[in-house]
N, C-alpha and C positions, 0 to 999 in steps of 0.2 A: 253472418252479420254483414259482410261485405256486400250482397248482394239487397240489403236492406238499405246500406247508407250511403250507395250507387242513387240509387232513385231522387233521396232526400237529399244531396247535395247537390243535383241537377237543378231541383225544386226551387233551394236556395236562390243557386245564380239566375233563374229565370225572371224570378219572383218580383225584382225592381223593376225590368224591362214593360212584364206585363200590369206592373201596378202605374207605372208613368201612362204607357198603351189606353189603360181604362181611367183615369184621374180624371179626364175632361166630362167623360159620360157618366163619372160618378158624383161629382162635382153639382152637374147639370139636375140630376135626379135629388140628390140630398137638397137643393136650394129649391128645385122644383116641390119636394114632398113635405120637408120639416119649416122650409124659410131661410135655413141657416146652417153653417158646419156644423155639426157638435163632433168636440178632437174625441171623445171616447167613443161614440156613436161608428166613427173613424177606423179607431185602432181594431172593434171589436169585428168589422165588419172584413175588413185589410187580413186581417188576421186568421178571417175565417177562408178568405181567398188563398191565403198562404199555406192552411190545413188542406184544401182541397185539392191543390197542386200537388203537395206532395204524396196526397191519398192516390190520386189517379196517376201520378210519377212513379210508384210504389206499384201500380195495378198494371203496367204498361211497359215497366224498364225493366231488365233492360230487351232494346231492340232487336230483331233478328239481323245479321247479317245481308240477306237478300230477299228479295219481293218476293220471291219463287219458295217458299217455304214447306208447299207440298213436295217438292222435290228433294226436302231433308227428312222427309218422316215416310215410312213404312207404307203398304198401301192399307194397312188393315190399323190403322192410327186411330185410337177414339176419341172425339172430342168432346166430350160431353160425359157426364160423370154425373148420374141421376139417380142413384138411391141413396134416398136419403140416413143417413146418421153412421156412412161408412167411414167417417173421420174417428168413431168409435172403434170399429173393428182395427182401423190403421193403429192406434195407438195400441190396441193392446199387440198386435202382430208384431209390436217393434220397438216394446218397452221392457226394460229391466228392472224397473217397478212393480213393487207386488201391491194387490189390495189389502193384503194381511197385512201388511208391515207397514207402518206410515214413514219409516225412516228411511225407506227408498223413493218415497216420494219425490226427493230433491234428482232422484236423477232423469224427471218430466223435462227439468229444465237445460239437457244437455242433449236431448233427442228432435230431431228436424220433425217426427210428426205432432209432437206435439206443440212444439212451438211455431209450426204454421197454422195449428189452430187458434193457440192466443192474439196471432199477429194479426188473424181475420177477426177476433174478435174487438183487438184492440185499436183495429184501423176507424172504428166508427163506434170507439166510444165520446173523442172530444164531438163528432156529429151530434151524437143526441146531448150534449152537455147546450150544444150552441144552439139547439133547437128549443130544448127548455128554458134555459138566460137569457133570448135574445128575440128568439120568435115565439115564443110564451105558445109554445104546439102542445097540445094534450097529450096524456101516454100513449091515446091511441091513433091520435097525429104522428108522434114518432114512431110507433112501430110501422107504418104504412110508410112513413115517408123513408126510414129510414132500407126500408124492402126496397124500394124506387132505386133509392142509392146502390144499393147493391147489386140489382137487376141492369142498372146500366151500365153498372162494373162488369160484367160477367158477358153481359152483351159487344162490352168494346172486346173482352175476349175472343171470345168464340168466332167474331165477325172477321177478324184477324186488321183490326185495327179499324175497323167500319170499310172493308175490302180494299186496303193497303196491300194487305198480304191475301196470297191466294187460297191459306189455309190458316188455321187458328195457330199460333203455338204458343198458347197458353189452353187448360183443361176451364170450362163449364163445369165447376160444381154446386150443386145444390146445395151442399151440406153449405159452401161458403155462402148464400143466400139467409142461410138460419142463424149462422155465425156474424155477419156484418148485421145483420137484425138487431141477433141479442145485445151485439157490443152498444147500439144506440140506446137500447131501451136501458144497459149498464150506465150510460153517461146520462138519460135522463133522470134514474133513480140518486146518482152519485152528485149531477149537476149543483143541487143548495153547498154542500162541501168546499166546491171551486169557487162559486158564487155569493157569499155570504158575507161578505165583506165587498161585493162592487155595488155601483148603485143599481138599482132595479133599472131595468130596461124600459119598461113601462112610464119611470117616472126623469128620463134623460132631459125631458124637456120642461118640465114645471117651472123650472124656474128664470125660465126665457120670454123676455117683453119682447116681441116680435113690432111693435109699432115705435118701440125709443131704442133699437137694436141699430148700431151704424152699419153701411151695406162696406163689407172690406173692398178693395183694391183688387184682388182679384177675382170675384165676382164679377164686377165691373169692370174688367180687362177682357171677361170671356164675354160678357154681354158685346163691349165692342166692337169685338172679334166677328162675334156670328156677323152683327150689324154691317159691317164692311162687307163679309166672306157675302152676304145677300145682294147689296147691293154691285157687288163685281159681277155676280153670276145673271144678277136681272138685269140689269142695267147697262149693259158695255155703253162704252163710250164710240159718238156719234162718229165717223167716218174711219174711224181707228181700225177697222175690220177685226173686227169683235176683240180686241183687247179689253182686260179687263184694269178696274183702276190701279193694279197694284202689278200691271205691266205698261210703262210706261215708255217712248223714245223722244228725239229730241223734236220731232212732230208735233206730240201731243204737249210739251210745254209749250210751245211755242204757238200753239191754233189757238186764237183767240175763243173761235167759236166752241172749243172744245174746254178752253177754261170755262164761257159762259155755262156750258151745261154741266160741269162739275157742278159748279158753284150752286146752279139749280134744284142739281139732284140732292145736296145736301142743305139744301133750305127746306126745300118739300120734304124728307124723310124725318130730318132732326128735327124739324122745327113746325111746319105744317100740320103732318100728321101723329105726331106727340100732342099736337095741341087739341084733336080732334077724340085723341085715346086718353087722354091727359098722362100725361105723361112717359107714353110707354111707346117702345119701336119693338122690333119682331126679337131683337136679342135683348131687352129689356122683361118683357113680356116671357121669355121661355126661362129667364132669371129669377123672375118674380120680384122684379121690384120693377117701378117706376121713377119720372124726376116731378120732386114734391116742392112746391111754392110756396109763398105767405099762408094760402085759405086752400082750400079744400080741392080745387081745381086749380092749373097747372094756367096762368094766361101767355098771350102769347109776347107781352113785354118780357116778358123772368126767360124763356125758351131765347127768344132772339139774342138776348143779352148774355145769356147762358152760351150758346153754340157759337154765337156772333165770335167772340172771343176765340173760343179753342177752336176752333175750324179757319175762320175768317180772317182772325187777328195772326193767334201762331201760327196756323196752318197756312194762309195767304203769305207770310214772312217765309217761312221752309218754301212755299213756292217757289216765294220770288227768287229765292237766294238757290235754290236748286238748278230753275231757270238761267240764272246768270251764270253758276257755273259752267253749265252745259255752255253755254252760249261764247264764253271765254276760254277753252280750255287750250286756247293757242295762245292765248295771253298769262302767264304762270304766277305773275304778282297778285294780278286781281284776281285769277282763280283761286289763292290762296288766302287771300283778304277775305273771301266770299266765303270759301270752307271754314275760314277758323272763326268767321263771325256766327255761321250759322251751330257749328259745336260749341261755341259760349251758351247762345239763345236753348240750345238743346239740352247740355248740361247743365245750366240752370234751372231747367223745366227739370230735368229730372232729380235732381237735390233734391227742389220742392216737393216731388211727390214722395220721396223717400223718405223725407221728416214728416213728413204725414202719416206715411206707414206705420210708420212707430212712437207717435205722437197719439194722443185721446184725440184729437181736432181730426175728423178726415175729411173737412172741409180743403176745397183745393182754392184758390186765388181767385178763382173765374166763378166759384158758387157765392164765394162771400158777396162779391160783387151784383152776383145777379139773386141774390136772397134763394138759391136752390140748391137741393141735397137729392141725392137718391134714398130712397125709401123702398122697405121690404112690403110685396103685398099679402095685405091680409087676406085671412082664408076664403072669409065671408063678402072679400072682393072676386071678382073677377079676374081669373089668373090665366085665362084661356089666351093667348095671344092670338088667336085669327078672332074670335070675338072681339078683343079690343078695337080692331081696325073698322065693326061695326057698331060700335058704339060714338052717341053724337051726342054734342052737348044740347042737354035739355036747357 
């Protein structure tokens, strides 16, 4: 059993690291595919990531000691174990169970071959449960897909980690091919049992208005994210020898001419060419939502008024005040005048968004003003973001 719950407490501690790792790409696809989070859509999917971990933690652990593994095994070592249904012959060769008697039955449960036969078959039962509840696969969708599973189990085997190691030290068995099979086809047949009480997979999203859905906070943290991470990489800033905007010294505050073409770059991107896509920038666009105005089209009073603000107004103020410390920092009074003006201005911006968070309003100060919301795009829109950049107002 120890050598069982080795694997799975590996699987465990990994499991947050690798679920934070994928959050953004998953994040990206669920907004990209559905429009929208769904938390169950979420758990079930998270969940199936956490099965898999520990399926292939279980398939893999524990590790050899050294790369050189042909060098622990015999020269006449076989790796591969191909006739099939010798897990048959194994159990009776090494059981104290009789077929006569059913009251020895109980002691299958106390012998290692047999219980590495359950283990293969119980390793991909929750597989085929998750294939039937969630990817709605036919039984003979799971029987293939689930052979696939087991095929590349058996291949990380043999391969000795996909040539980590110079020899296998794990066996190629077939028989475990017909056994992680059945287990799936066991969890598709058993799946309605698990699943009988959640809601259908199929119907996660009926009851979602994708056009009166507010676009959350972070959705629109990653959109702006991309939008910047873009603009630093195309964009560097004019004489700065390719710095990008979110490497700054006290040069680049202070070049006029290199404030002028910030300022540029972000009229053209924000404002410009939003206006041109209506609404939409390249991290907007891969979001699936755009910024939505009075009518139906985005013009470009609502854009100016809208950016003018959080760029120009707060973001010009963080300038300035950035600026100025840099520029005093021999002078201690005023550098600290400067700092603790610019953490009020900051800290108050961020209250505001945090009673937003958790407020129904996720209207922020600078859209009331400029009558604009971010808006999810519909399906039947145009969601391609290099297309957006070739669409022009009719």
């Amino acid at each position: 059993m120890t050598a069982y719950l080795f694997p799975v407490k590996t699987a465990f501690i990994l499991f947050p690291f690798l679920a934070m790792f994928l959050l953004i790409p998953f994040l990206i696809f669920n907004y990209r595919k559905y429009g929208y989070l769904n938390k169950w859509r979420s758990f079930i999917l998270y969940s199936l990531l956490l099965y898999l971990l520990n399926a292939y933690f279980l398939v893999i652990l524990p590790l050899p000691q050294t790369y050189d593994t042909c060098s622990l095994q015999p020269a006449n070592t076989q790796h591969m174990q191909l006739s099939p249904f010798y897990f048959v012959q194994e159990i009776s060769n090494h059981t104290s169970a009789l077929l006569t008697k059913p009251a020895t039955y109980f002691h299958l449960l106390k012998e290692s071959a047999f219980l590495q036969v359950a283990f293969n078959v119980l390793l991909t039962v929750p597989f085929g449960i998750y294939l039937r509840y969630y990817f709605r696969r036919s039984f003979l969708q799971t029987i293939c897909i689930s052979l696939c599973l087991s095929l590349f189990f058996e291949l990380t085997q043999v391969t000795g980690l996909y040539g980590i190691y110079n020899c296998a030290y794990r066996l190629f068995d077939i028989d475990d091919l017909f056994l992680n099979t059945l287990g799936g086809v066991i969890g598709f047949i058993i799946a309605p049992i698990f699943t009988y009480f959640l809601p259908q997979a199929n119907e996660l999203d009926s009851h979602i208005d994708l056009e009166t859905k507010p676009v959350g906070f972070v959705r629109r943290f990653i959109a702006m994210q991309i939008d910047w991470i873009f603009l630093s990489i195309v964009v560097p800033v004019i004489k700065n020898k390719g710095n990008s905007f979110f490497v700054s010294n006290i040069q680049s505050y202070t070049n006029i001419y290199e404030l002028i073409f910030i300022t540029c770059s972000i009229f053209i991107y924000f404002i410009i060419i939003p206006y041109f896509t209506n609404g939409k920038t390249i991290g907007k666009a891969l979001l699936r939502i755009y910024v939505k105005g009075k009518s139906d089209r985005i013009t470009m009073k609502e854009l100016f008024i809208r950016y003018g603000i959080f760029y120009f107004v707060l973001g010009g103020i963080n300038y300035i005040l950035s600026s100025s410390s840099i520029l005093n920092l021999t002078e201690p009074l005023v550098l600290l005048v400067t700092l603790l003006f610019q953490f009020v201005i900051n800290g108050l911006f961020i209250i505001h968004v945090l009673l937003h968070v958790f407020s129904q309003d996720k209207l922020l100060f600078y859209e009331h003003i400029s009558h604009t919301r971010n808006a999810i795009t519909l399906k039947k829109l145009t969601n391609d973001y290099l297309s957006a950049f070739f669409h022009t107002h009719e």
